[in-house]
ZAMARGU-4260 file (C-alpha; in steps of 0.2 Angstrom, whole numbers, plus 5000, padded with zeros to 4 digits):
<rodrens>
0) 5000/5000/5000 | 5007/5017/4995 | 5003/5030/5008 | 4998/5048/5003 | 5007/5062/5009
5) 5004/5080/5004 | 5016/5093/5006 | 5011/5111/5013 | 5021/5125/5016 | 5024/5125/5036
10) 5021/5141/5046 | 5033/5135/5058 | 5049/5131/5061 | 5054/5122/5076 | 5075/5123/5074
15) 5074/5127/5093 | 5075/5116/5108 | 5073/5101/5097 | 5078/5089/5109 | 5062/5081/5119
20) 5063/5085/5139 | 5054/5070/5146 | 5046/5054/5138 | 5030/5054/5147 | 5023/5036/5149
25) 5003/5045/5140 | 5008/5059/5130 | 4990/5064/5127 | 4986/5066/5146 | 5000/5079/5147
30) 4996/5086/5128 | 4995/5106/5126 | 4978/5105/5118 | 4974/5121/5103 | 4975/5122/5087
35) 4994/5125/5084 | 4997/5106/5090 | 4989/5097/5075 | 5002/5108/5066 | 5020/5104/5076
40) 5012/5086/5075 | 5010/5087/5055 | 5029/5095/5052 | 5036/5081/5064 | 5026/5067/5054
45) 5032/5075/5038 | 5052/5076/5045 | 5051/5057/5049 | 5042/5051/5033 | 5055/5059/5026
50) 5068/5051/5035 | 5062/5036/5031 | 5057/5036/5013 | 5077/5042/5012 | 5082/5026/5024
55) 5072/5015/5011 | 5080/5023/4994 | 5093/5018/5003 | 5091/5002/5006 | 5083/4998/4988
60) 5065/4995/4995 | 5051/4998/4981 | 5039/5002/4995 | 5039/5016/5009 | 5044/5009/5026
65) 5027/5015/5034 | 5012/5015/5031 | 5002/5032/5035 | 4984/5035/5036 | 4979/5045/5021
70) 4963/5052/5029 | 4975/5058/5045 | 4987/5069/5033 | 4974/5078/5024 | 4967/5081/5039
75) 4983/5088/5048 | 4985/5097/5029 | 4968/5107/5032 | 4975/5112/5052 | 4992/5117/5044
80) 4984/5128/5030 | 4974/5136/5041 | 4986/5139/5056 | 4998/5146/5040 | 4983/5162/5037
85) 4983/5167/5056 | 4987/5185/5056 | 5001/5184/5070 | 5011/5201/5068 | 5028/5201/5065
90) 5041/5215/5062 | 5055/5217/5049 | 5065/5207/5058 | 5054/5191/5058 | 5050/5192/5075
95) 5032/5187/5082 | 5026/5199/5094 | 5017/5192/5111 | 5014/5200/5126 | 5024/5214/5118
100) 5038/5205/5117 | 5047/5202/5100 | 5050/5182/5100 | 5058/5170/5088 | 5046/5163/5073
105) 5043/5148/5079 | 5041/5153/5099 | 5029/5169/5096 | 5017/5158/5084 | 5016/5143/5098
110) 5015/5157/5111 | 5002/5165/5103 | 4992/5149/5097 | 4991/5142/5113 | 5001/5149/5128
115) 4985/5158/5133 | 4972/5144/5128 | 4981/5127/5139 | 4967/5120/5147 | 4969/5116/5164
120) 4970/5097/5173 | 4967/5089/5188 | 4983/5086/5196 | 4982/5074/5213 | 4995/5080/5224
125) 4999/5069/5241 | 4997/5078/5257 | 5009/5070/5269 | 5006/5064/5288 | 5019/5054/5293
130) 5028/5056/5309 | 5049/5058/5310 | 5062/5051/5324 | 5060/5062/5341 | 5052/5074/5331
135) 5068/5080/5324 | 5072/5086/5341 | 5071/5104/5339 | 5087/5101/5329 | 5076/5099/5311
140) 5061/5099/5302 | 5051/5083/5300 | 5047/5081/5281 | 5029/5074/5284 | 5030/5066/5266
145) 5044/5055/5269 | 5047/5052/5287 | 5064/5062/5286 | 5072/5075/5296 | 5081/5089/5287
150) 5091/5093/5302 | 5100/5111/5302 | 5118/5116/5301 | 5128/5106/5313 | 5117/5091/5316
155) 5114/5074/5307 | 5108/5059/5309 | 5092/5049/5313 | 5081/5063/5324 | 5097/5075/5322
160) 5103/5066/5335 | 5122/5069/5330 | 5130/5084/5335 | 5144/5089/5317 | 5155/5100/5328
165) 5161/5110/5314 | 5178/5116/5315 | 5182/5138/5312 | 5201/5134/5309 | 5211/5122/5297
170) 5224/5114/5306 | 5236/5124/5316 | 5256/5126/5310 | 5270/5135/5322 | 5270/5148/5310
175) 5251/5151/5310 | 5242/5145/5325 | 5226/5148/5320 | 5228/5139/5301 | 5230/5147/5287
180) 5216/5160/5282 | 5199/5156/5279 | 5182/5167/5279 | 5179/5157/5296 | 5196/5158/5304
185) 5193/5162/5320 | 5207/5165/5339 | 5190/5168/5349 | 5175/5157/5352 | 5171/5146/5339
190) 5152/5140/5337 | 5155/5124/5331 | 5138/5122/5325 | 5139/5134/5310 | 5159/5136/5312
195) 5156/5157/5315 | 5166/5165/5325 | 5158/5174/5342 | 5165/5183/5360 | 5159/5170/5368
200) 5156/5166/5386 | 5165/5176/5400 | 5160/5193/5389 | 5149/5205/5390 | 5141/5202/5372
205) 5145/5183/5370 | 5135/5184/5355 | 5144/5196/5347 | 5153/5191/5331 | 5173/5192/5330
210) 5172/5191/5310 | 5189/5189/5300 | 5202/5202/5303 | 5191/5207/5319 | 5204/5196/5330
215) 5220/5199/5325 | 5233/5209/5324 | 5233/5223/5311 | 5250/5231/5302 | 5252/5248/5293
220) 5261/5247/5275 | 5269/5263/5271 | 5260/5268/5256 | 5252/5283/5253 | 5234/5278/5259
225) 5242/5270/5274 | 5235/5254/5272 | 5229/5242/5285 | 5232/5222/5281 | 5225/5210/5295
230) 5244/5197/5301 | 5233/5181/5301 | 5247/5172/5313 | 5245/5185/5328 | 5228/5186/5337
235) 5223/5203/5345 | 5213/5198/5360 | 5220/5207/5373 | 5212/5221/5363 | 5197/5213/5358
240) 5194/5207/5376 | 5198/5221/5384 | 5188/5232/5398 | 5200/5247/5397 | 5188/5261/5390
245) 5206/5270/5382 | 5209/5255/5373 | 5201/5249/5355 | 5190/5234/5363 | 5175/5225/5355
250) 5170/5212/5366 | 5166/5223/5380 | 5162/5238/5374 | 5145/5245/5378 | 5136/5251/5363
255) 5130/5266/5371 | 5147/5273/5376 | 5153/5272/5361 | 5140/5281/5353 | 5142/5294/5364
260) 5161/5293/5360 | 5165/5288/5378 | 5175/5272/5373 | 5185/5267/5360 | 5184/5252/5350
265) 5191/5241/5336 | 5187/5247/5318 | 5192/5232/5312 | 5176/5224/5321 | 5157/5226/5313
270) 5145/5216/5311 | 5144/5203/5296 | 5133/5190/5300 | 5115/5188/5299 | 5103/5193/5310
275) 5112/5205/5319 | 5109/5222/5318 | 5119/5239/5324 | 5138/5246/5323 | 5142/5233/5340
280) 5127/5220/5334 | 5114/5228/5348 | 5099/5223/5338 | 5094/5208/5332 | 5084/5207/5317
285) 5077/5193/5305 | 5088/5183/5295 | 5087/5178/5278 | 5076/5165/5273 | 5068/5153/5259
290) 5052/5163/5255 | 5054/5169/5273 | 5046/5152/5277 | 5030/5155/5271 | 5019/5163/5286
295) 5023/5146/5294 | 5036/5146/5303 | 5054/5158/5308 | 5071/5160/5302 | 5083/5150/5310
300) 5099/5160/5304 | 5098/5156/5286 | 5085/5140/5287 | 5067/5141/5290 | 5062/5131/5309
305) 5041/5126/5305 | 5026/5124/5312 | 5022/5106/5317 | 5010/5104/5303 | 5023/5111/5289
310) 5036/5107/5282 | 5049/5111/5267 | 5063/5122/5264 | 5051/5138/5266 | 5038/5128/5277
315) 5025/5129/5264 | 5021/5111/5262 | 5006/5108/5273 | 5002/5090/5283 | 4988/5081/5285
320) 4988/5088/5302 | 4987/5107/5294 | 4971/5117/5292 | 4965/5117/5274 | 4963/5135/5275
325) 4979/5140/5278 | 4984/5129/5261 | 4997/5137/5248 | 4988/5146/5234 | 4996/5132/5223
330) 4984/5119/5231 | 4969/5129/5231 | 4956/5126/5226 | 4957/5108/5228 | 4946/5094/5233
335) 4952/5084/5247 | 4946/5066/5251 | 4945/5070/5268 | 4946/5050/5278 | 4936/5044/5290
340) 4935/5052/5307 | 4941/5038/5317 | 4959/5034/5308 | 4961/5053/5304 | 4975/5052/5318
345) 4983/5040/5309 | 4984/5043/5291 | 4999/5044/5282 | 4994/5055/5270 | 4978/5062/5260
350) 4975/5067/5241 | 4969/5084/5236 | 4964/5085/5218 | 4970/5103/5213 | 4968/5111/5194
355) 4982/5117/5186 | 4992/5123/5170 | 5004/5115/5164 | 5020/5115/5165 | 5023/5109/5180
360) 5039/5109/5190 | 5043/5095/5205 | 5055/5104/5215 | 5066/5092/5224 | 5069/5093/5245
365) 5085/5089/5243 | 5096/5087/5257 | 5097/5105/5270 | 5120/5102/5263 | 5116/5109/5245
370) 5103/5124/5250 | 5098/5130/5267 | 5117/5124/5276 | 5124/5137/5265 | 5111/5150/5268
375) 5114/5147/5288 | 5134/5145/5287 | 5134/5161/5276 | 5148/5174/5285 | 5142/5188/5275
380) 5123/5193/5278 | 5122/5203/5260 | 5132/5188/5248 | 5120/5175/5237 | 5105/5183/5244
385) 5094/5196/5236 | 5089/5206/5251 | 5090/5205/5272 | 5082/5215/5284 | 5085/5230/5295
390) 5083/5230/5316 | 5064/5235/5311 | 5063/5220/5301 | 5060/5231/5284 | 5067/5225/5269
395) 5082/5228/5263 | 5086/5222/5243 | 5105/5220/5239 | 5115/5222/5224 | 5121/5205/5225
400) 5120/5198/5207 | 5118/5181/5210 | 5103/5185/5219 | 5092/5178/5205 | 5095/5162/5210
405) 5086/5163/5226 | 5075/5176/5217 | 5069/5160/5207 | 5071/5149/5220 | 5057/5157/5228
410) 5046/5162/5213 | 5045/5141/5206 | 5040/5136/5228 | 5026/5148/5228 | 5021/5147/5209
415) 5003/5140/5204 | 5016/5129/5191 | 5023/5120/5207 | 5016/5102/5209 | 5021/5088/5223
420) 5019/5073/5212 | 5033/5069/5202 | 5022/5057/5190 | 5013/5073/5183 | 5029/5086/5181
425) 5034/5092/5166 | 5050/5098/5174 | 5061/5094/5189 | 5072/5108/5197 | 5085/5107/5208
430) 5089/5116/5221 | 5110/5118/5222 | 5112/5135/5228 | 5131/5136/5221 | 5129/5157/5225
435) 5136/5155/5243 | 5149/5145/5237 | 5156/5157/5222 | 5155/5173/5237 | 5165/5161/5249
440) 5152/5167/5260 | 5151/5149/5267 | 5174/5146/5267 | 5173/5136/5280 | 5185/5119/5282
445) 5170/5106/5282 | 5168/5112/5264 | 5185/5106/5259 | 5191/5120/5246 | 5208/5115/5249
450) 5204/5097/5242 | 5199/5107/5226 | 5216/5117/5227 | 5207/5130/5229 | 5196/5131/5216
455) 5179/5136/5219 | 5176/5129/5201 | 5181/5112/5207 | 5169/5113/5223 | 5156/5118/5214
460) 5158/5105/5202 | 5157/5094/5216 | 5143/5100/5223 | 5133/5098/5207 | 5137/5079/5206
465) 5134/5074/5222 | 5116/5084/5221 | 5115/5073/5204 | 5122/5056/5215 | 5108/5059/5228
470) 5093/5061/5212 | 5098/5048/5205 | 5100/5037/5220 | 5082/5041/5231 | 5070/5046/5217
475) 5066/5039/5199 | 5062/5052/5190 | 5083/5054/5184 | 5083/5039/5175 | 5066/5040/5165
480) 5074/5054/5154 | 5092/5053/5159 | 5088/5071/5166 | 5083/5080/5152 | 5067/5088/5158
485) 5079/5093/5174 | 5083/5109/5177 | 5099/5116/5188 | 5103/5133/5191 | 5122/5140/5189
490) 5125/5157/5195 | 5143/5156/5193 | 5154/5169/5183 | 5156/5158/5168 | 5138/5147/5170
495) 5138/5129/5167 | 5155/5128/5160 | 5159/5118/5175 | 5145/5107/5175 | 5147/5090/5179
500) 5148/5077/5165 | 5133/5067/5174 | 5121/5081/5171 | 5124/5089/5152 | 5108/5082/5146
505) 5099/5093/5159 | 5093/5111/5155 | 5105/5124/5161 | 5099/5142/5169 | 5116/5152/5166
510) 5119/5170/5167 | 5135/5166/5153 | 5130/5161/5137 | 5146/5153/5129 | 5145/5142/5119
515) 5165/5140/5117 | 5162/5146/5095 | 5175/5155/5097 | 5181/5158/5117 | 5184/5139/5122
520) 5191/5140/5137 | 5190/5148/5154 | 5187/5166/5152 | 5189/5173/5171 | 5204/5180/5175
525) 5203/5175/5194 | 5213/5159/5195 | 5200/5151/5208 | 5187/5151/5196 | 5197/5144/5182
530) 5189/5128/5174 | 5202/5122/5162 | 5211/5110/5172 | 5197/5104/5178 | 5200/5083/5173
535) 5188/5078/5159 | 5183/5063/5166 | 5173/5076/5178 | 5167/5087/5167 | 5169/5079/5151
540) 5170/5089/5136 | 5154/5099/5134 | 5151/5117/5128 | 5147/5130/5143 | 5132/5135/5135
545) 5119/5124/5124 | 5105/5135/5115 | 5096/5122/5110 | 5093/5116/5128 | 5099/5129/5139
550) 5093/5146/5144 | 5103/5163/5150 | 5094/5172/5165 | 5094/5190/5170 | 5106/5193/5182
555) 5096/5200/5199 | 5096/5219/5199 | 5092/5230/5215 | 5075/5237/5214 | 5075/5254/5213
560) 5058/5265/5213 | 5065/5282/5208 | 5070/5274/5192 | 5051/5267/5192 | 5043/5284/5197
565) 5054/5293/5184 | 5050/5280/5171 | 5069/5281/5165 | 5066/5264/5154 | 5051/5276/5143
570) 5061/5290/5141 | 5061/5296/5121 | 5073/5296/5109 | 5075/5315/5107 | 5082/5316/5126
575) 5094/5302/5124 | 5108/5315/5119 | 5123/5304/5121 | 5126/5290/5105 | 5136/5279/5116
580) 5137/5274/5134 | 5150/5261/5143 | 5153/5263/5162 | 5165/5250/5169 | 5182/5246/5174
585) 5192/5247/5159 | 5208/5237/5164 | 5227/5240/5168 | 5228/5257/5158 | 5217/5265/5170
590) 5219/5269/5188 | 5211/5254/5201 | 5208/5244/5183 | 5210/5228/5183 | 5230/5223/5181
595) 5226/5205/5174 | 5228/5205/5153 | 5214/5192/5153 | 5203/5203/5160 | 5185/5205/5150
600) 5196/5196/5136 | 5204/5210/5134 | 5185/5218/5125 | 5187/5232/5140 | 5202/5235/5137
605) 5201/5239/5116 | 5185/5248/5117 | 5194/5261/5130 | 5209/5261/5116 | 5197/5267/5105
610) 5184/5279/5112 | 5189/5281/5129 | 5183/5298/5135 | 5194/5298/5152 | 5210/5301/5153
615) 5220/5285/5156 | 5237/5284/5168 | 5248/5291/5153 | 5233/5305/5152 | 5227/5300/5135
620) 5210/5298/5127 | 5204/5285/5116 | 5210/5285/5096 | 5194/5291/5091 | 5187/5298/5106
625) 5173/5311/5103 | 5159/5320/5112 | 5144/5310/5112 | 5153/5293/5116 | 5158/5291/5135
630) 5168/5275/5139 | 5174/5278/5157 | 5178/5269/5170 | 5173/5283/5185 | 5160/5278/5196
635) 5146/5290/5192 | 5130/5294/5205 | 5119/5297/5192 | 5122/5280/5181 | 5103/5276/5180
640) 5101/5294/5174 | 5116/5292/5162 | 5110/5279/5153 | 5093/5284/5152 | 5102/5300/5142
645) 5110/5286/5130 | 5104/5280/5114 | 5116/5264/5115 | 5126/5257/5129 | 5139/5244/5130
650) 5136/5226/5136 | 5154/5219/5138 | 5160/5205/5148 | 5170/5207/5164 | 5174/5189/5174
655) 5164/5181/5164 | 5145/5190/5163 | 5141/5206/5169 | 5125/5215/5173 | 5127/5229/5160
660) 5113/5219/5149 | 5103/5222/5164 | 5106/5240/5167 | 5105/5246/5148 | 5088/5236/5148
665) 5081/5245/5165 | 5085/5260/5158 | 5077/5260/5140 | 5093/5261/5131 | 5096/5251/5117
670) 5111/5236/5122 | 5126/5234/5109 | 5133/5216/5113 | 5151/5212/5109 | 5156/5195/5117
675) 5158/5184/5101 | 5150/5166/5102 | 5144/5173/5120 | 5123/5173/5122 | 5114/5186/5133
680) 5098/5184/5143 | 5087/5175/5131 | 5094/5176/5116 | 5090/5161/5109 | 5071/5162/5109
685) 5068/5182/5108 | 5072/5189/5092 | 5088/5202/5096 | 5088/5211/5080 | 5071/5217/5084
690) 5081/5229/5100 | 5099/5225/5101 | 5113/5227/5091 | 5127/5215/5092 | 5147/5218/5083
695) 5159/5207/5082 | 5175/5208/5093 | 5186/5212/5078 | 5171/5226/5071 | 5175/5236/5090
700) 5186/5251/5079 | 5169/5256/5067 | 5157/5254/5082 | 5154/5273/5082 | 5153/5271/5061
705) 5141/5255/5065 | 5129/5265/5074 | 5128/5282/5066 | 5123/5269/5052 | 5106/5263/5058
710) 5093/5272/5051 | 5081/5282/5063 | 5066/5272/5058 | 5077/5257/5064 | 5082/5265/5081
715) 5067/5270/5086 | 5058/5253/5084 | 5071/5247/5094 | 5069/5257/5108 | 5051/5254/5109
720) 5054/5236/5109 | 5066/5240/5126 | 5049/5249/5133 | 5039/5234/5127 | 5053/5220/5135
725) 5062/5229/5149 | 5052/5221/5165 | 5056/5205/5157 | 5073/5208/5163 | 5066/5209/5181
730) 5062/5198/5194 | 5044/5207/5197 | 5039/5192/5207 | 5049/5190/5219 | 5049/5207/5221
735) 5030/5206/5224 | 5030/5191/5235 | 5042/5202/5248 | 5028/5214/5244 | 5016/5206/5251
740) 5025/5197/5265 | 5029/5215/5272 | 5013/5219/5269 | 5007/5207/5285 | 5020/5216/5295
745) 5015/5232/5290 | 5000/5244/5287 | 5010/5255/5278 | 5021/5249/5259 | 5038/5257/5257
750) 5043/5265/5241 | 5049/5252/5231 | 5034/5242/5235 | 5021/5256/5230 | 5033/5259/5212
755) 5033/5241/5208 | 5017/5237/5212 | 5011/5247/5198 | 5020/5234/5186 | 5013/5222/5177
760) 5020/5214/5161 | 5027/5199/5159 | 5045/5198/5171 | 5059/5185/5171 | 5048/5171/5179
765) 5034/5172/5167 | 5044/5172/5152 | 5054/5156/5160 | 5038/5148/5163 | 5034/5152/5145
770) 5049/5145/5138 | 5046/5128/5149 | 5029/5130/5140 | 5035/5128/5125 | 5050/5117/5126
775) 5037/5104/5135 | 5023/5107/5120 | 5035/5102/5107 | 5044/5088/5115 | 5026/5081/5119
780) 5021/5083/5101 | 5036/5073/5094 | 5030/5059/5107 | 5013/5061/5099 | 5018/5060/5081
785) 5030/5046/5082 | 5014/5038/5090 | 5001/5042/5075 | 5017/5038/5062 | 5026/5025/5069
</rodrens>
């Protein structure tokens, strides 16, 4: 039998993230269900007839391979012609425009065939009620699901029975008694339990911290700035003990004296760690948690302590034991088969039937070691979080980059897209929180960095595969796709490119696009992040980057409401005054620059030869070096304002990614890329050309030429195409959730929270989900035709 095959022209391409995420045992119970389907399934039935009718020319067969229902392709045919006369704008790049955002051909049609119309389904997710080992013991939080404690930093073992005693200092040499330095090292009382540094007892202020250079010794070099380095082998505590008001104490110095200049004290001494709050620590003040643990619980220095009836990293898993009412928004509404009175006490767990959207993400608990530990050990309240909190317990947001990761962290445990049942995700993220490591906010010796020779890299590394090890080992969901609808997070400098070997097939969240075209090797100039001699048979030999599987995130930017209010991002053309903007440090040539060649691959350093506007340390200017082209490396106070005056602004590496895409972006200025082979946020699935222009590195001498060269029809397209995209380059949502959260505390909203309430469109999160919308649509749609086909 000869089957019938008619050819039409396809609307869609589907070049993207061809690979499928996840083999789900019933496609059609997970399918996206519009109109669009019929026509992914049609071009995927046409690709593999093809393939085949090749295979059998091949072969010499005088009959196609398969045999394929007529009535099915004429009927696929009719969908495919008439999903081709949609009207989905596009502009004269070839983008597709939806929800203002210009997106690649073939994402903007899916998005705009059936992102909005996904019909919801009945997910059952299992409520949890069983009962854990001397109920954790106050040491832990008893994970009603699996009987388990996640015991916090210090403890282990059944019921957290096992007290760690973490070690401050490595081991002790005549010539340094103390070990060598470490974030931790500590000559006073060490608090072996998170291995910080404190008075201790016999003080005034036990609990005051004696942080770093705090306790020792500090020398005067005879430079100029009369600079002040810490000796690491000589303690200072006669000083820091001391009760002699003339002398420069700590320990025992009251707070009120020395306000009132009445004592003197150790400069050197301030308060670093969380949760404490004042000049001398007076005040304490609420740490740092996981979704602030959800309403359910408080935090316990960096990890969240529940309520009886919850459980989870950011207590917002309910038990059987919890009142309905008080349920997460994504399980409500649900229906709950509520069991019979008289063995209510015992059940081990309930189902609530709760509707949902796909996709859906299964958020591992993994063990408290690759997530809260480091959040708890962290020395430095304002590294790898995105905000703390004052002595009033008002929020305070950071400019700590790698803040997106707990910005996303939080934004997938509270998300409607969140599910508990592993046999209905579409996705599966997992929780390493490699920030604290790349901030050394958690140096400490139980990590072992000197195992790694140093090399965060190599920790990191090793972190990832033993979060993969434990996946693998304790669910099954690892082995069904060999991790390919997994999702891990890597906020370091150069993104994945130290990525376990074990892992590759799994969807990378990067901040550093490389994709090693043209830059294949480490491009950091700080030797402990240096990935290269990192041994193959670790990492194997892949690419940092993949963009047909990976995705590059929005580094995490301070929320700043005067920018908001003043609506710098809309500002017009006619007041952007300045062609070209670059703010940065601009390498060796300049003063403070950078002193490593390697340095931003030397990109920073030939821009500033070409059109640098300040005066270098020989005090010369760029070669071409003209008036509406700043390239500069001062610090300016009015950055936000600068850029908003700019047409174009630089987006150049430094160690690896910067947040200069981020800033031009916020700002309404239109980015200029130049990091060859290097992807920025998005790229591959928004369309670029429709709001960014990208040069090569060689092209860097006619940059000026370059620009001057775009039409003004062309530049003010792309400027409203910033306005249109910019808060997609914003983690609106966890801004909001800390919005609300203060808003129990509080009757009255700060600034930030009144200017970024008034936002709406679409922010990092929704276009991530969008993404995993799509990715998951289409890998389910080559399931489904193989099925019709086959």
């Amino acid at each position: 039998m000869i089957a019938v095959f008619s050819i039409v022209q396809l609307p869609i391409d589907v070049g993207i993230f061809s690979s499928p995420t996840r083999h789900h045992s019933n496609a059609d119970s997970h399918f996206y269900r519009c109109d669009n389907d019929e026509n992914f399934v049609y071009h995927h039935a046409q690709v593999r007839f093809e393939k085949i009718e090749r295979e059998r020319e091949e072969e010499g067969a005088s009959a196609p391979a398969r045999c394929v229902s007529s009535g099915k392709i004429r009927r696929l045919s009719r969908v495919a012609r008439r999903i081709g006369k949609v009207g989905i704008p596009s502009d004269f790049h070839g983008a597709v425009t939806y929800r203002g955002a210009p997106w690649k051909p073939q994402m903007g049609r899916w998005l705009s065939g059936c992102d909005s119309v996904t019909k919801e389904v009945d997910i059952v997710e299992s409520i949890g009620g069983k009962s854990c080992m001397h109920d954790c013991g106050g040491r832990g939080v008893c994970n009603r699901d699996t009987g388990q404690c996640r015991c916090f930093h210090g403890y282990s073992g059944e019921g957290c029975s096992e007290n760690l005693q973490l070690e401050c200092n490595l081991p002790s040499s005549p010539e340094m008694p103390f070990g060598p330095w470490l974030v931790s090292t500590c000559p006073a009382h060490c608090d072996k339990t998170r291995a910080m540094c404190f008075c201790g007892e016999g003080t005034k202020y036990p609990n005051r911290p004696v942080a770093e250079a705090c306790g020792f010794t500090i020398n005067f070099l005879s430079d100029p700035e009369g600079t002040k380095i810490p000796d690491w082998s000589k303690a200072d505590l006669e000083n820091v003990y001391t009760t002699n008001r003339s002398r420069p104490g700590w320990c025992n110095v009251d707070p009120k004296e020395a306000y009132a200049h009445k004592v003197k004290f150790k400069e050197e001494c301030d308060c670093k760690y969380d949760g404490h709050w004042g000049r001398f620590c007076e005040t304490t003040a609420e740490c740092s948690c996981v979704n602030q643990c959800s309403g359910h619980g408080y935090c316990r220095g960096g990890a969240c302590s529940c309520d009886n009836v919850w459980y989870g990293i950011d207590c917002s898993i309910p038990s059987v034991s919890s009142s309905i009412k008080e349920w997460p928004l994504w399980l409500r509404p649900s229906t709950v088969e509520v069991p019979d009175k008289s063995t209510a006490d015992n059940f081990a767990s309930i189902n609530a039937i709760v509707r949902k959207r796909r996709p859906l993400i299964y958020v591992y608990d993994l063990p408290p070691y690759f997530n809260s530990h480091l959040l708890e050990g962290r020395h430095f309240r304002f590294e790898c979080v995105n905000r703390i909190y004052s002595d009033m317990n008002r929020t305070i947001w950071t400019n700590q980059l790698y803040g997106s990761q707990m910005a996303l962290y939080e934004s997938i445990l509270a998300s409607p897209h969140r599910t508990l049942n592993g046999n209905e995700a579409d996705y599966f993220f997992v929780p390493v929180l490699d920030s604290c490591i790349i901030t050394r906010a958690n140096d400490a010796p139980y990590l072992s960095l000197r195992e790694h020779m140093g090399l965060r890299s190599s920790l990191s590394l090793d972190f990832y595969k033993k979060a993969y090890e434990y996946i693998a080992h304790h669910h099954p969901y690892w082995n069904i796709s060999s991790g390919r609808d997994h999702i891990w997070f890597f906020a370091w400098d150069e993104g994945a490119c130290y990525a376990p070997k074990e892992i590759w097939n799994s969807m990378m969240l990067v901040h550093w696009g490389n994709t090693n075209s043209k830059h294949n090797h480490s491009t950091t100039a700080y030797w402990g992040d240096i990935w290269d001699n990192i041994s193959s048979q670790r990492r194997g030999n892949h690419p940092c980057f993949d963009p047909e599987k990976d995705l590059v995130l929005p580094a995490w930017k301070k929320p700043e409401p005067g920018a908001v209010w003043l609506k710098l991002w809309a500002r017009p053309h006619k007041k952007r005054t300045t062609l070209f903007y670059f703010n940065g440090n601009l390498g060796s040539d300049y003063k403070n620059g950078r002193p490593e060649d390697t340095y931003s691959m030397g990109i920073r350093q030939n821009l500033a030869a070409e059109f640098g506007s300040t005066p270098n340390k020989k005090g010369m200017l760029g070669r071409q070096h003209s008036a509406n082209v700043t390239v500069t490396p001062l610090r300016s106070s009015n950055y936000f304002e600068e850029l908003a005056s700019s047409v174009f602004c630089g987006v150049l590496p430094g160690d690896g990614w910067s947040g200069r895409m981020e800033d031009s972006i916020h700002q309404g200025c239109v980015p200029v890329i130049i990091q060859d082979g290097i992807f920025l946020p998005y790229e591959n699935v928004l369309n670029y050309r429709s709001f960014a222009v990208r040069i090569t590195e060689d092209e860097i001498p006619n940059l000026v030429k370059i620009l001057r060269g775009i039409n003004e029809t062309e530049v003010e397209s792309m400027l409203a195409n910033v306005q249109q995209i910019w808060q997609r380059f914003l983690y609106l949502d966890s801004i909001l959730l800390e919005a609300q959260r203060q808003r129990r505390l509080f009757p009255d909203d700060e600034d930030w929270a009144v200017e970024f309430s008034k936002l709406s469109k679409d922010d990092v999160f929704a276009t991530f989900i969008q993404v995993l919308g799509f990715m998951d649509a289409l890998s389910l749609l080559i399931i489904r035709s193989r099925q019709i086909f086959s």
